[in-house]
C-alpha positions as a Markdown table, in Angstrom:
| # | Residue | x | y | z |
|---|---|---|---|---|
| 1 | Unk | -180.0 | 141.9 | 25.7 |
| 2 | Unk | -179.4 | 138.3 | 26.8 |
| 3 | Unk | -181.7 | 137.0 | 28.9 |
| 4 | Unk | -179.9 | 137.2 | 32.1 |
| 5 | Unk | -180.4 | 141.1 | 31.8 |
| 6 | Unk | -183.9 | 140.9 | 31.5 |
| 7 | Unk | -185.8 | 142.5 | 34.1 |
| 8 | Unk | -188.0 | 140.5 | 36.0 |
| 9 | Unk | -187.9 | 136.4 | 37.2 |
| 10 | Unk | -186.8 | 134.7 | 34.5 |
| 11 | Unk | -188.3 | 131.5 | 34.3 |
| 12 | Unk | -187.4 | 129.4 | 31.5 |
| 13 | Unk | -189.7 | 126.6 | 29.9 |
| 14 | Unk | -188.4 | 122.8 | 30.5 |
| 15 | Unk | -186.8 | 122.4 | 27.3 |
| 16 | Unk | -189.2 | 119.6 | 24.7 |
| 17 | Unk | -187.8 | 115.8 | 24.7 |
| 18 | Unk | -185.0 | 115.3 | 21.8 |
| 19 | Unk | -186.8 | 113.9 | 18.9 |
| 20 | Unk | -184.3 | 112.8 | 15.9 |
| 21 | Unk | -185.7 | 114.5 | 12.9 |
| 22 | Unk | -185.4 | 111.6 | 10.7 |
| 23 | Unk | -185.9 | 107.9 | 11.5 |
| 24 | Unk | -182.5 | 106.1 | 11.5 |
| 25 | Unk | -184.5 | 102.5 | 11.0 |
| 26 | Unk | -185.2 | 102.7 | 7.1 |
| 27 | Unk | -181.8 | 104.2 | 6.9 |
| 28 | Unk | -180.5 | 101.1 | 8.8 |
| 29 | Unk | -178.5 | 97.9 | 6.5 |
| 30 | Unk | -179.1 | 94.7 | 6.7 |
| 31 | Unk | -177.1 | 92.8 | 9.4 |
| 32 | Unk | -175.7 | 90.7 | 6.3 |
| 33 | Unk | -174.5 | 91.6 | 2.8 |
| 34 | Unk | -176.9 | 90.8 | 0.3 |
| 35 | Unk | -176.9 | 87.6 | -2.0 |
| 36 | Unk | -178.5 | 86.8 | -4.8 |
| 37 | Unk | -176.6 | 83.7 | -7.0 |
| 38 | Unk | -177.1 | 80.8 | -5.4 |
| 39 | Unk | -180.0 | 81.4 | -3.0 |
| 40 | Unk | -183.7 | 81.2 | -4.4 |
| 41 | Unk | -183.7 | 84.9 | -5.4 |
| 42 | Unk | -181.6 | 84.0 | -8.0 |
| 43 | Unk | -184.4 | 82.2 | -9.8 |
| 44 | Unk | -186.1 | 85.4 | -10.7 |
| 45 | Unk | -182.6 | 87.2 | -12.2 |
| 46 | Unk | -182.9 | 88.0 | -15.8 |
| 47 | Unk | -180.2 | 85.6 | -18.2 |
| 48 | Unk | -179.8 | 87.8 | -20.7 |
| 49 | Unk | -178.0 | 90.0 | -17.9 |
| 50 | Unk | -176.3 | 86.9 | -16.1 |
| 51 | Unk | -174.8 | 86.5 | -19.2 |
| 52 | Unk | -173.8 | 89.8 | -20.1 |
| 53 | Unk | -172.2 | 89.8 | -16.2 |
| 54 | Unk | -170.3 | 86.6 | -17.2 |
| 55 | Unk | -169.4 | 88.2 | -20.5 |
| 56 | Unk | -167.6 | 91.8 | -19.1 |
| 57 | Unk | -166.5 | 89.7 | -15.6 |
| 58 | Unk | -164.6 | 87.4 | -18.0 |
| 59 | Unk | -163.0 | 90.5 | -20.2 |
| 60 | Unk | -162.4 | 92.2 | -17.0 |
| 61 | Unk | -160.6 | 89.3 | -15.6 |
| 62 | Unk | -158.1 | 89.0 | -18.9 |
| 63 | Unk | -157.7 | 92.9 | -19.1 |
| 64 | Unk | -156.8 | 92.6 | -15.3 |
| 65 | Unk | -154.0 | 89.9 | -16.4 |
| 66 | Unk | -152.9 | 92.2 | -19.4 |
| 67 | Unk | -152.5 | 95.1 | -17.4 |
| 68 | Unk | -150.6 | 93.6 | -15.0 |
| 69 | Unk | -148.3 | 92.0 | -17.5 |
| 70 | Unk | -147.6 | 95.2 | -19.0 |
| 71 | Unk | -145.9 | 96.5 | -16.0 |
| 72 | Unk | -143.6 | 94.0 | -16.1 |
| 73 | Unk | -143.0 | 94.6 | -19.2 |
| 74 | Unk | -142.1 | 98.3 | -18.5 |
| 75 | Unk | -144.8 | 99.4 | -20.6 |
| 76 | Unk | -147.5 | 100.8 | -17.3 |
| 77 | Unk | -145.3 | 103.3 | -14.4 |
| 78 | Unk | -147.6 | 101.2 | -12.4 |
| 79 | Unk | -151.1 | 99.5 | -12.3 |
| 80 | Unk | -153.9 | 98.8 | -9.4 |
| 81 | Unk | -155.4 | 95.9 | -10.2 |
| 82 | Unk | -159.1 | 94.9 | -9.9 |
| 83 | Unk | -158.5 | 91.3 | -9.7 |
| 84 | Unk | -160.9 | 89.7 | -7.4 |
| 85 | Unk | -163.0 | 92.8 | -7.5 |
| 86 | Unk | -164.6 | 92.6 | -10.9 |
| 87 | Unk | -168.3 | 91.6 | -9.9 |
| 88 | Unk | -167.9 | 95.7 | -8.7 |
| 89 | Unk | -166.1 | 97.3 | -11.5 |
| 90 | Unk | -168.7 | 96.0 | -14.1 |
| 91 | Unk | -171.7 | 96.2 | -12.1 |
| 92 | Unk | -170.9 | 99.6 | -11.9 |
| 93 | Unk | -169.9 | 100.2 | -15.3 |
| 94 | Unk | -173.4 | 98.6 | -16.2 |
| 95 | Unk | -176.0 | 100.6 | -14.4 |
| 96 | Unk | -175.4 | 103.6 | -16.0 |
| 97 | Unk | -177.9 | 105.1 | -18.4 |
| 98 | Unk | -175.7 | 107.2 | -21.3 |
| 99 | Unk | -176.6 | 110.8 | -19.5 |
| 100 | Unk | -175.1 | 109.5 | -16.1 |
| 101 | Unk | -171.7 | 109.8 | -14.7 |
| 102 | Unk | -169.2 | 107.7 | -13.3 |
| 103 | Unk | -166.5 | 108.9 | -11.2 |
| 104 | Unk | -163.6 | 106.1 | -10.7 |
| 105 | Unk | -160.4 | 106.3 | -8.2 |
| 106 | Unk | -157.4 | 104.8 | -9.5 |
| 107 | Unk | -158.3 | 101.4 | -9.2 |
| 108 | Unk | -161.7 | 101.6 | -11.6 |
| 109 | Unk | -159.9 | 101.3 | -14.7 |
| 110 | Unk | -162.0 | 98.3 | -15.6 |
| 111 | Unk | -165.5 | 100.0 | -14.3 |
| 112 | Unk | -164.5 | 103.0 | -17.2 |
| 113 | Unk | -163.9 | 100.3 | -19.8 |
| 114 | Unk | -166.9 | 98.7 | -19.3 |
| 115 | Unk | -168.6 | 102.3 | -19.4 |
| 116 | Unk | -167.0 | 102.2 | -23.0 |
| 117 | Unk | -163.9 | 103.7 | -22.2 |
| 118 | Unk | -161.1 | 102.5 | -25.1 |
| 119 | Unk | -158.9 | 100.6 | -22.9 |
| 120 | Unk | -156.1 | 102.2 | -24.1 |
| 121 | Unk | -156.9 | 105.4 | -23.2 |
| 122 | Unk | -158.0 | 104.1 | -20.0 |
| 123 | Unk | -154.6 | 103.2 | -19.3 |
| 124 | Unk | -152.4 | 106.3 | -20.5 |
| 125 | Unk | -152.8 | 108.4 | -17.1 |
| 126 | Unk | -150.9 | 105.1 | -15.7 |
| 127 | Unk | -148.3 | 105.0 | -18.5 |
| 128 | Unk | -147.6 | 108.8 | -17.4 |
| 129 | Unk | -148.5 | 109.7 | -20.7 |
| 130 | Unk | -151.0 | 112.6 | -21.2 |
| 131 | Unk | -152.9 | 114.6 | -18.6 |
| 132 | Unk | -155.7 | 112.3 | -18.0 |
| 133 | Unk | -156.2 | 110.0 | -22.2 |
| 134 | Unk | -159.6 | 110.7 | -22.9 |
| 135 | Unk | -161.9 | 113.1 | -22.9 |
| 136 | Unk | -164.0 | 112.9 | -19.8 |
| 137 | Unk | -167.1 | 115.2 | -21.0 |
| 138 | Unk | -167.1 | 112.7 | -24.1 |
| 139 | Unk | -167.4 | 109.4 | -22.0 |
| 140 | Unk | -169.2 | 111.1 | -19.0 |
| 141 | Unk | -166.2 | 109.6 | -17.1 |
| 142 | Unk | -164.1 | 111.7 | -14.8 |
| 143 | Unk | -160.5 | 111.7 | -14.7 |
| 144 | Unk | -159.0 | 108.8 | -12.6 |
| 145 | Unk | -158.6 | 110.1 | -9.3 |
| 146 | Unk | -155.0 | 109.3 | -7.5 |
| 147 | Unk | -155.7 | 111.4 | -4.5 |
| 148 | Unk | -158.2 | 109.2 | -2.2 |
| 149 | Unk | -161.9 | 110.5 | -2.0 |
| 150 | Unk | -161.3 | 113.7 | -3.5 |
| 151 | Unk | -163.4 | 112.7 | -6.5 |
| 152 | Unk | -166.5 | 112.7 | -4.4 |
| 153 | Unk | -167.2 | 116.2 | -4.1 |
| 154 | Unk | -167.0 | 116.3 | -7.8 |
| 155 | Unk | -169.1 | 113.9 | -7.9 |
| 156 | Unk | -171.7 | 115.7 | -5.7 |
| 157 | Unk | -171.1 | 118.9 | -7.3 |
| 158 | Unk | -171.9 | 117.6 | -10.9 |
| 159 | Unk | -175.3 | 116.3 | -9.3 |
| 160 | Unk | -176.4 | 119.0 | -7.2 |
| 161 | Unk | -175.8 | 121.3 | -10.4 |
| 162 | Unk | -177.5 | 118.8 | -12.2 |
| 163 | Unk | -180.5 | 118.5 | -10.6 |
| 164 | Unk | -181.1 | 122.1 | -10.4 |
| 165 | Unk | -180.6 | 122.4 | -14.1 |
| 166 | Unk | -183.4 | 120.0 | -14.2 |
| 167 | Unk | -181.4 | 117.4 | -16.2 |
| 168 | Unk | -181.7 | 113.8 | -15.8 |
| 169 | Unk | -178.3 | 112.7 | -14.3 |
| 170 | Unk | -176.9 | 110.4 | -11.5 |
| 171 | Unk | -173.5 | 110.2 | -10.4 |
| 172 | Unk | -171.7 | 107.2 | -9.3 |
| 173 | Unk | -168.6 | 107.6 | -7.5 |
| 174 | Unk | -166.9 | 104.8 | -6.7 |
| 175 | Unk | -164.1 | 104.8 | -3.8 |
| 176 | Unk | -162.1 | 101.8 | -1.6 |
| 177 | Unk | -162.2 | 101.8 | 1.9 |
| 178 | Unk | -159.4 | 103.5 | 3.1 |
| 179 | Unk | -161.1 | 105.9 | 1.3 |
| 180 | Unk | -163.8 | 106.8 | 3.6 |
| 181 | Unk | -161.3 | 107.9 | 6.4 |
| 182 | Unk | -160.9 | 111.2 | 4.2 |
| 183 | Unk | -162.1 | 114.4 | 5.4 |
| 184 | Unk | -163.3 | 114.6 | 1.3 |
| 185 | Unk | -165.5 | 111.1 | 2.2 |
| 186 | Unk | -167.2 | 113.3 | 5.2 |
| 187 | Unk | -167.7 | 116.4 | 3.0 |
| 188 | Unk | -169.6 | 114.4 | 0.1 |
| 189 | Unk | -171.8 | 112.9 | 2.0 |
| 190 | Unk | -172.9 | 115.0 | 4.2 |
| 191 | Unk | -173.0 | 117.9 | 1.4 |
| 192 | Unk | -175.1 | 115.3 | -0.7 |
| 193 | Unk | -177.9 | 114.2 | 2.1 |
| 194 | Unk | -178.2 | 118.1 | 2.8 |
| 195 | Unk | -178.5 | 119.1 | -0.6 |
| 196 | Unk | -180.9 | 115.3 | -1.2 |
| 197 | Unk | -178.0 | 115.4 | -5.1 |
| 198 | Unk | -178.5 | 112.6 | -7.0 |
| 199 | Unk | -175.3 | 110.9 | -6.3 |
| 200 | Unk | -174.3 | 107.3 | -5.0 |
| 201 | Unk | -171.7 | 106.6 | -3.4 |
| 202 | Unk | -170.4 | 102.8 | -4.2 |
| 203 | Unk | -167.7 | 101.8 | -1.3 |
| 204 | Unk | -165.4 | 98.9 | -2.5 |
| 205 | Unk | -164.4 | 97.4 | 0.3 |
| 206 | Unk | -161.1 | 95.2 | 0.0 |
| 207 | Unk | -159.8 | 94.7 | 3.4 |
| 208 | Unk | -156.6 | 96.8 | 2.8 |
| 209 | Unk | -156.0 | 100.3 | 2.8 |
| 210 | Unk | -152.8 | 99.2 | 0.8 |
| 211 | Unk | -151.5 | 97.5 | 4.1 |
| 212 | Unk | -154.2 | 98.8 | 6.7 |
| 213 | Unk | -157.1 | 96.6 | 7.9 |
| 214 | Unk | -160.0 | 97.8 | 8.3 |
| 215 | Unk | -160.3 | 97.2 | 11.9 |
| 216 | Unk | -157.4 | 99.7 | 12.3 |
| 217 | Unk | -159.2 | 102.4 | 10.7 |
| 218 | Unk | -163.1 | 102.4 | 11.7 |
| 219 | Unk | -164.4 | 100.6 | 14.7 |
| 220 | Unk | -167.9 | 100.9 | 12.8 |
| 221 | Unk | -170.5 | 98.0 | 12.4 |
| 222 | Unk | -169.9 | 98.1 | 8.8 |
| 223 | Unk | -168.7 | 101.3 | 6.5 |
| 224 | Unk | -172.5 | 101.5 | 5.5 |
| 225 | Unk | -173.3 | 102.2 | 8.7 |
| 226 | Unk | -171.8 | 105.3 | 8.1 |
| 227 | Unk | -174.6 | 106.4 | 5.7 |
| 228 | Unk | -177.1 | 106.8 | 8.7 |
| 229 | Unk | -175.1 | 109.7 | 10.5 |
| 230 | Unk | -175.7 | 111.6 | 7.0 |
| 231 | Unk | -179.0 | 110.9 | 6.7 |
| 232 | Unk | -178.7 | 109.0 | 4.3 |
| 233 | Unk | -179.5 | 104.4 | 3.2 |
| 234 | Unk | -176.7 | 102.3 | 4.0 |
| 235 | Unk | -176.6 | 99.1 | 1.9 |
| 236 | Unk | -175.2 | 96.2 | 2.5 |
| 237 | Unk | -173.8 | 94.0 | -0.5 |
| 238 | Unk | -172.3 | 90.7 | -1.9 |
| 239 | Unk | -169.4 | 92.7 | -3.6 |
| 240 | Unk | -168.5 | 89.4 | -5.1 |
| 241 | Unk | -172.3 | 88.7 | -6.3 |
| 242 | Unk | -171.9 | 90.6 | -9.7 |
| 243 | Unk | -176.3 | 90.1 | -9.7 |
| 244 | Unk | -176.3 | 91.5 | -6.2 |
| 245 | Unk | -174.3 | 94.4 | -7.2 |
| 246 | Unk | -176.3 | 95.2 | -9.9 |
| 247 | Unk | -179.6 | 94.8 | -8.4 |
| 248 | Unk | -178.5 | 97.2 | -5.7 |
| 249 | Unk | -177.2 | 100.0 | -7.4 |
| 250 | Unk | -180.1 | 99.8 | -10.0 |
| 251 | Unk | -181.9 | 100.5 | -6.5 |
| 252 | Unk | -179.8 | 103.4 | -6.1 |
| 253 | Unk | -179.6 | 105.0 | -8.9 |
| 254 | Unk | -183.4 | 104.5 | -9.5 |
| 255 | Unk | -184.0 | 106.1 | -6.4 |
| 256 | Unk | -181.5 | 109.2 | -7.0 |
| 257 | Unk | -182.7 | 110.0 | -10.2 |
| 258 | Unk | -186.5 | 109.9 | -8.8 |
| 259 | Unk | -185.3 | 112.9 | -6.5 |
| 260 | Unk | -184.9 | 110.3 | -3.1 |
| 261 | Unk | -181.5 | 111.6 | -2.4 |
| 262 | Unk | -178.2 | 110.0 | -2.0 |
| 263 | Unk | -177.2 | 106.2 | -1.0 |
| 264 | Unk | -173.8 | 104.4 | 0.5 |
| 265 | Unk | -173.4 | 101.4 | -1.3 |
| 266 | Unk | -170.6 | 99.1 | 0.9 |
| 267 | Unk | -169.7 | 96.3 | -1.4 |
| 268 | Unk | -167.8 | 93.4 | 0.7 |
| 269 | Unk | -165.0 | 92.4 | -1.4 |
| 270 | Unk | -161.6 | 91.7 | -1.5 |
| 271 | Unk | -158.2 | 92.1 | -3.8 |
| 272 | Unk | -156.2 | 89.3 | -4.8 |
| 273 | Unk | -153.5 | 90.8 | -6.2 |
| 274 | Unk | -151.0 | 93.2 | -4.2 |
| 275 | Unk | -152.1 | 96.7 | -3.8 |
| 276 | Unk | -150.1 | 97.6 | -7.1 |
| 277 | Unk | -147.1 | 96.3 | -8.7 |
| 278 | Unk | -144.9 | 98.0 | -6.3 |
| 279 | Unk | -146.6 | 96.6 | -3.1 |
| 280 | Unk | -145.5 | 93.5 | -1.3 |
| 281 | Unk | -148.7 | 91.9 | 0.0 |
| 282 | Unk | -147.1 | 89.2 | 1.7 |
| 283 | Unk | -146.1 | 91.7 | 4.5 |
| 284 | Unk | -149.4 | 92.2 | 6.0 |
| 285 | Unk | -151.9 | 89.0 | 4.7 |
| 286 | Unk | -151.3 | 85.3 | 4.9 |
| 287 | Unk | -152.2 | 82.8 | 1.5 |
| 288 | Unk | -154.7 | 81.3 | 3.5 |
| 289 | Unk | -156.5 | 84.2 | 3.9 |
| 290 | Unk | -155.9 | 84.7 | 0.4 |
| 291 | Unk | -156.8 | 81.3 | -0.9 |
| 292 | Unk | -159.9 | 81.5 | 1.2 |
| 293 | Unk | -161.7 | 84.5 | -1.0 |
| 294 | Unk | -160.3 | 82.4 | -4.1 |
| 295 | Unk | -162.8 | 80.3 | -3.3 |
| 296 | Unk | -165.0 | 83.5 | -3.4 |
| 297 | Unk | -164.5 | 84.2 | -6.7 |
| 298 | Unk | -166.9 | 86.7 | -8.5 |
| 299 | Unk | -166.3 | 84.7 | -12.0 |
| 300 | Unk | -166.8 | 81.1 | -10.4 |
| 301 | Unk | -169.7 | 82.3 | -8.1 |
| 302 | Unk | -171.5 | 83.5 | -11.2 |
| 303 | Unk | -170.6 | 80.5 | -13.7 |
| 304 | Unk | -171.9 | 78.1 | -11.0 |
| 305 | Unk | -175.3 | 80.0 | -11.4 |
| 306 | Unk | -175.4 | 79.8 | -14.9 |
| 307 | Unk | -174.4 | 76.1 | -15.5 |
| 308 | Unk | -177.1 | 75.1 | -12.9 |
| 309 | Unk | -179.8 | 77.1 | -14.6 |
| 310 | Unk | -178.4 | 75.3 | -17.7 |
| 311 | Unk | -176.8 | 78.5 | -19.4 |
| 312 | Unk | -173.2 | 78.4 | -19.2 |
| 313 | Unk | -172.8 | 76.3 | -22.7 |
| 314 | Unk | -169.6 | 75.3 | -24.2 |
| 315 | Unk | -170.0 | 77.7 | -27.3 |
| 316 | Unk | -170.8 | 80.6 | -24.4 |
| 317 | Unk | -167.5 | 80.0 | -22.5 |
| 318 | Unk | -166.2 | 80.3 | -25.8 |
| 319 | Unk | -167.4 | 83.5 | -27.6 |
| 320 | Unk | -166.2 | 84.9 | -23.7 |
| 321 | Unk | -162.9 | 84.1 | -24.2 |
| 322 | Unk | -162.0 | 84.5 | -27.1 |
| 323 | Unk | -163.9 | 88.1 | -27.1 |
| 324 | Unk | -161.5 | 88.5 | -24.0 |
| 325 | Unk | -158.5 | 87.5 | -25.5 |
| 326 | Unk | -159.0 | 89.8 | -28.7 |
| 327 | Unk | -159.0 | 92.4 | -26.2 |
| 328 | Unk | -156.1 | 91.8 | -24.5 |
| 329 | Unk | -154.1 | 91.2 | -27.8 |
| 330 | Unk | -155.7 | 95.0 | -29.2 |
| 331 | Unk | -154.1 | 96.5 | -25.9 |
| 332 | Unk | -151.3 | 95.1 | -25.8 |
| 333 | Unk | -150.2 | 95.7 | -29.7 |
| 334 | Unk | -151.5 | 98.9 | -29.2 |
| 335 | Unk | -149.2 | 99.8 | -25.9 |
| 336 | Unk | -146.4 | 98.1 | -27.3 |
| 337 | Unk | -145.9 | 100.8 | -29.6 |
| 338 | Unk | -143.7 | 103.6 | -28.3 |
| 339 | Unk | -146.0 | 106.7 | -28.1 |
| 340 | Unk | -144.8 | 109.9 | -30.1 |
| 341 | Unk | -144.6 | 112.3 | -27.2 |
| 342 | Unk | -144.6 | 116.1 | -27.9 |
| 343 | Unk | -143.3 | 117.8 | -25.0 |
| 344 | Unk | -145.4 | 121.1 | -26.0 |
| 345 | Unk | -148.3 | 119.1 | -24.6 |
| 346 | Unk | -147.6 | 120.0 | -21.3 |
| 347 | Unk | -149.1 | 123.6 | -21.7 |
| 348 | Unk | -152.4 | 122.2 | -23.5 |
| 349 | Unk | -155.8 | 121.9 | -22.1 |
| 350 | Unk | -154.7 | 123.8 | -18.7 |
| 351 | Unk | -156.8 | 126.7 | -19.3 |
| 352 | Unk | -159.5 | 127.0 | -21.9 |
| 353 | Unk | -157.6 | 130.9 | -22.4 |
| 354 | Unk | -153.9 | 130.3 | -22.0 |
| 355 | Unk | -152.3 | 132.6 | -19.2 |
| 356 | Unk | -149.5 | 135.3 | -19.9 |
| 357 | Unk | -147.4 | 133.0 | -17.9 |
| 358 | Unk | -148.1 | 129.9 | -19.2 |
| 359 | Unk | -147.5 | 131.6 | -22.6 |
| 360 | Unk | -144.2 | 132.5 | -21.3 |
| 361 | Unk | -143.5 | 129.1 | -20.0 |
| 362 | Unk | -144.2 | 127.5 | -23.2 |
| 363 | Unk | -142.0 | 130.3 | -25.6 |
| 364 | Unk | -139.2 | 129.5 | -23.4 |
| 365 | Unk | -139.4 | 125.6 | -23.5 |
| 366 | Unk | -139.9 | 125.9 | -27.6 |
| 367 | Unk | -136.8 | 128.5 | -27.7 |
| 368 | Unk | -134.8 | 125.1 | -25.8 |
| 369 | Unk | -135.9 | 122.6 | -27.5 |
| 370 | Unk | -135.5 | 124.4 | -30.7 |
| 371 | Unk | -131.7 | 124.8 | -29.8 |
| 372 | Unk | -130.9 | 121.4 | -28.6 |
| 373 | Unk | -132.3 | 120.3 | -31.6 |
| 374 | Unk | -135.1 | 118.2 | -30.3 |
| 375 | Unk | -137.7 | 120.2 | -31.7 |
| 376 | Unk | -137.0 | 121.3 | -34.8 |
| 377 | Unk | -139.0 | 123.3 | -37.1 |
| 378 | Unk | -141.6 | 123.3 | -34.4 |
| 379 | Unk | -144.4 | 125.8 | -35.5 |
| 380 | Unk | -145.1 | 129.0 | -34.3 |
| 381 | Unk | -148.2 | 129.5 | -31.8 |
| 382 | Unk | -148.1 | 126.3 | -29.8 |
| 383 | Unk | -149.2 | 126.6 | -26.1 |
| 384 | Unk | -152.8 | 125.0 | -26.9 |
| 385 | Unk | -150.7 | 122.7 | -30.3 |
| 386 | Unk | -150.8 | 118.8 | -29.7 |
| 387 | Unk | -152.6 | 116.1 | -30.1 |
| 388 | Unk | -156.4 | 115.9 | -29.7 |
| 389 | Unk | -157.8 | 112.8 | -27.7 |
């Protein structure tokens, strides 16, 4: 019975005065992104983690410069590069306590090395070698995600499970800006504010959905903005300000894991080099434009700290560069070699119980391969056969 069939006048209360359920000013970012190097906060920033910053940002910026090289040299399909963005990549690489997870997009190469990734393995998924090159349950680093935003409902997932298991992990997903025009960017967050998972969402924002400005794809005040329609902080940040990047997702992550729910972290950044190897940058931004964040540079802003508080000596520039360069010459020996590819692989670690028809799949592939003579004497057995990573 509706209330229209009801016998009898029917007259309805005045309905109460909208209240929002939550108020949106603590949820609120600042009107500016946050700075710490070079203003007086900075006084009160720990050296010993300035200098690990300057450290990794300095690696970061030669492994950026390897990479790259190597896809000239035919030895990467292809390669996003991080240049510009490293104060991001290692901040978020940093925070992590060894129980947490970090969940990259394809760009984060450097944030999984500086988790302790191998950088070689970090790399394989782009030399279109192997499934994924690691393990991601050993690093507690998810697969590099190609799709954009998809990797942020793992992300929530693996926390919301978390936390009702009662374990002590956070998840940090990180995703660029023409990321959060996804329908998967609208699902995480909202899933994660519901559900309060201990998840934060870092937002590295470039400029560029590869040739897209941001202007053409949110009319927002600023992507963190976004965070208060979930219910969720918005924070504002320096993305260039390795210390400011830091100090905010240690914020983030301290409140997540102390059962305060999600935050969207919008670091303000930019790339310097194209979108990949493949991409021609000069058709949509101008060398000004590009010159002008050079003079924004994450590894300048933070040496100019440490030489004014007196801590960027000689012998430390050094032992930076030259840990740097013994990196880059370890991965680039190391993919110079040409990689001893089994093609039996493909069938392993699909299923934890291989199916009838992958089983199928791989008895006929062996049968070939055995006949053309490219796999000769190849044992008996082999969906789940191959190299363990």
């Amino acid at each position: 019975m509706t209330v229209l069939e009801q016998p009898g006048p029917y007259r309805p209360a005045p309905p109460p005065a909208w209240q929002p359920r939550t108020d949106p000013a603590p949820l609120l970012p600042d009107a500016e992104p946050l700075r710490l190097l070079g203003t007086p906060a900075a006084a009160g920033l720990d050296p010993a983690l300035l200098l690990e910053l300057h450290g990794q940002l300095v690696r970061g910026r030669r492994y950026n410069a390897q990479a790259t090289a190597l896809t000239r040299q035919g030895r990467l399909a292809v390669y996003p590069s991080s240049t510009g963005q490293e104060a991001c990549q290692v901040a978020a690489g940093l925070v992590l306590q060894q129980q947490d997870w970090l969940f990259p997009s394809y760009r984060d190469t450097l944030a999984a090395v500086v988790r302790g990734l191998d950088p070689v393995q970090a790399l394989t998924l782009l030399r279109g070698d192997w499934h994924t090159g690691y393990d991601p349950a050993e690093h507690r680093v998810a697969p590099l995600c190609t799709p954009l935003a998809t990797q942020l409902p793992h992300a929530v997932g693996l926390a919301h499970a978390a936390r009702l298991k009662g374990d002590d992990v956070v998840a940090l997903a990180l995703v660029g800006d023409g990321g959060t025009s996804e329908g998967d960017f609208h699902e995480a967050l909202n899933f994660a504010a519901v559900w309060r998972a201990p998840v934060v969402f870092l937002v590295q924002n470039n400029g560029f959905a590869i040739s897209v400005p941001l202007a053409k794809q949110t009319a927002a005040p600023s992507l963190a903005h976004k965070a208060v329609g979930y219910g969720m902080p918005g924070r504002l940040v320096d993305g260039n300000d390795a210390a400011a990047v830091h100090h905010v997702l240690t914020d983030a992550l301290r409140r997540a894991r102390s059962g305060g729910g999600p935050t969207l972290v919008e670091a303000v950044t930019y790339r310097l080099d194209a979108h990949t190897n493949a991409d021609d940058a000069t058709r949509y931004r101008g060398d000004a434009e590009v010159e002008a964040w050079r003079a924004h540079d994450p590894v300048t802003l933070l040496e100019r700290e440490l030489t004014g508080r007196g801590l960027l000596t000689e012998d430390v520039i050094r032992a930076a560069r030259d840990a740097a360069e013994r990196m880059a010459a370890d991965l680039r020996e190391r993919m110079n070699q040409d990689p001893v590819l089994d093609p039996m692989e493909l069938f392993a670690h699909v299923y934890a119980e291989q199916t009838a028809q992958l089983r199928a799949q791989a008895a006929q592939l062996r049968a070939e391969l055995t006949a053309a003579g490219e796999l000769p004497g190849a044992p008996e057995g082999g969906p789940q056969e191959g190299r363990q990573r």
